[in-house]
N, C-alpha and C positions, 0 to 999 in steps of 0.2 A: 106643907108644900115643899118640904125642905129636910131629906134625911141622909153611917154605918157602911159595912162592907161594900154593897152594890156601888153604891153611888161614888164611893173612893175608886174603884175600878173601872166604872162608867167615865171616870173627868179623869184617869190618868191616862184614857185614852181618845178619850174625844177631843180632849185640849190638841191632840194631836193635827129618828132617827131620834092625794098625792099624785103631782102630774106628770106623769107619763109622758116620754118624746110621742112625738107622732109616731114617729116611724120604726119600730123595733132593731135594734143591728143585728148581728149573727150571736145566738148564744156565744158559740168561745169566746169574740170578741168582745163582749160586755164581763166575759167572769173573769177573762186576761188582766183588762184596763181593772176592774174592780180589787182585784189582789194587789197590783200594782201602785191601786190610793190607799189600800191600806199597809201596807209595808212602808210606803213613802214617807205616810202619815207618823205610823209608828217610828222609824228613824228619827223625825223633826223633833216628836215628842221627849224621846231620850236622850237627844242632844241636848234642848231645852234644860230636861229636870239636870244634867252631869255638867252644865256650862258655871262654872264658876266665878265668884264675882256681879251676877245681875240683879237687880233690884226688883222690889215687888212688881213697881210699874212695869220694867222690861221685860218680864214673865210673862205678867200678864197682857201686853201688848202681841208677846211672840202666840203665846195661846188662842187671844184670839183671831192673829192672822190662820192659822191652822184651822181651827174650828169653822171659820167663813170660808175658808178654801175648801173645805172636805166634807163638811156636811150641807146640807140642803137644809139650811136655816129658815128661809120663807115658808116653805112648808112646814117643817115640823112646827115651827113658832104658830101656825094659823092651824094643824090642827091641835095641839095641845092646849092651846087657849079655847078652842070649840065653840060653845055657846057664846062666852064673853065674847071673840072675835066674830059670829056674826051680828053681833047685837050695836057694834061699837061701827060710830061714825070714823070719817078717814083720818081726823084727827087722833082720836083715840090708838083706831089701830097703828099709828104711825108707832105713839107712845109706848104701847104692847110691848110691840116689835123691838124697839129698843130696849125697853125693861126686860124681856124675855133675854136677850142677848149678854144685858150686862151682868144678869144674875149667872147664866150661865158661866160664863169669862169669868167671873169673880169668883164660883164657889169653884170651879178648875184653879184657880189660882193657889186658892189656901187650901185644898186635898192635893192640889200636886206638892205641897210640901213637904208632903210625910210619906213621899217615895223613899225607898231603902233600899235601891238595889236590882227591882224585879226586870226581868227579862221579857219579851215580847215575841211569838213568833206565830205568824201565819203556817196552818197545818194543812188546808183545803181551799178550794171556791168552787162552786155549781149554781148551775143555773137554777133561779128562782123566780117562777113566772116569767115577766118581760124583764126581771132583773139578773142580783146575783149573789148568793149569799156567803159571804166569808167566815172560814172556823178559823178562830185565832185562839191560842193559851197563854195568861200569864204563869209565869214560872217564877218560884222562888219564893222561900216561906212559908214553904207547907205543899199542899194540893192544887197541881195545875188550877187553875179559872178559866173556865171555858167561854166563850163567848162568841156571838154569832152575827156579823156585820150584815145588814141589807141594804143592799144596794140599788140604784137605779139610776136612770138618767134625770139630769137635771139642766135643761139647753143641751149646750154640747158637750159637757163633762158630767161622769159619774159618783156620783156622789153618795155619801153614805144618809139612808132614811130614816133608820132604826137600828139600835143596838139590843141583844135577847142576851141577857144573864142567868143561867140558875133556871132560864126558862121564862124570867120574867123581862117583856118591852120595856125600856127605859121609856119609851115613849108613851106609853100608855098609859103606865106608874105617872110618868110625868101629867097627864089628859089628865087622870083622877085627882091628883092631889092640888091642882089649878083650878077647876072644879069646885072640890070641896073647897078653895077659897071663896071664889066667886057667887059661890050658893050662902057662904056664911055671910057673906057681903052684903047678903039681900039681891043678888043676882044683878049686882052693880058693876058696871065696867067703870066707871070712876072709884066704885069699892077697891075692884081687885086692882086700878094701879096704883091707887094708895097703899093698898098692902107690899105691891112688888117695890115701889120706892122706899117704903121702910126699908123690905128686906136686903135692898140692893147700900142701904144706907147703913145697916147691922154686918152686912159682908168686908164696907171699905175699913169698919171701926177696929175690924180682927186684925 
């Protein structure tokens, strides 16, 4: 549930992904604002990793102010959890929800440590269905990292849904591998948040 490359490049910028607004706005103006959260986003995130002086905790409190600002947490959290979340009473899901968020926040935390330097730069956005998709490259250390923001509305601001690496959904990657917990579980919603509390309890030990 928990793995290398992708995933160091996924949390060096996520620390910085489905209901639909009612009302669609004007393409430009969705792919505008959308370049606009990621740029913004990317900024807070570099500032973060070059701030010297912060402690785990202030890291990890800044990332996840970023992360609940920029991505559309409630969704992704309900569908990457999939089956287990419709299975789970409100209690449960409360739990998820929360576990979902702190593992996230946490392994952002200890992969944002072994930044070295890289660079960040939005190169596109187009419209993507009733959204908006952003091309962005890491630079530095080899060969650009391409990477592909999807965007949408989330209330009144837009928010990122999905990140696409290499071609592969974080999100999706993320669906299967919660999944395959949940199934090893015995297809237990108290399975799988026993697992994610381990896991979130192995994350603070690092």
């Amino acid at each position: 549930m928990w793995q290398g490359r992708r995933q160091f490049v996924f949390t060096a910028l996520v620390a910085a992904g489905a209901v639909l607004a009612p009302t669609a706005p004007s393409a430009a103006g969705i792919v505008d604002e959308s370049k606009q959260v990621i740029e913004g986003m990317s900024s807070r995130v570099l500032s973060t990793l070059k701030s010297q002086g912060l402690s785990r905790a202030q890291r990890e409190q800044r990332f996840a102010e970023i992360f609940r600002s920029n991505f559309d947490v409630p969704t992704i959290g309900r569908w990457v959890m999939s089956h287990a979340w419709r299975n789970a009473d409100p209690s449960q899901r409360k739990q998820l929800m929360e576990l979902f968020q702190a593992y996230i926040i946490k392994t952002y935390t200890i992969q944002l440590s072994k930044y070295t330097g890289e660079q960040f730069k939005v190169v596109s956005a187009s419209p993507d269905g009733r959204g908006a998709v952003v091309i962005s490259h890491i630079v530095g250390g080899g060969s650009p990292v391409v990477l592909k923001w999807r965007m949408r509305r989330a209330g009144n601001a837009v928010k990122v849904r999905d990140v696409v690496i290499d071609n592969i959904s974080m999100s999706l990657n993320q669906r299967r591998e919660f999944t395959s917990v949940y199934r090893a579980r015995g297809n237990s919603v108290d399975g799988l948040i026993t697992a994610m509390r381990q896991k979130v309890a192995q994350l603070d030990r690092k």
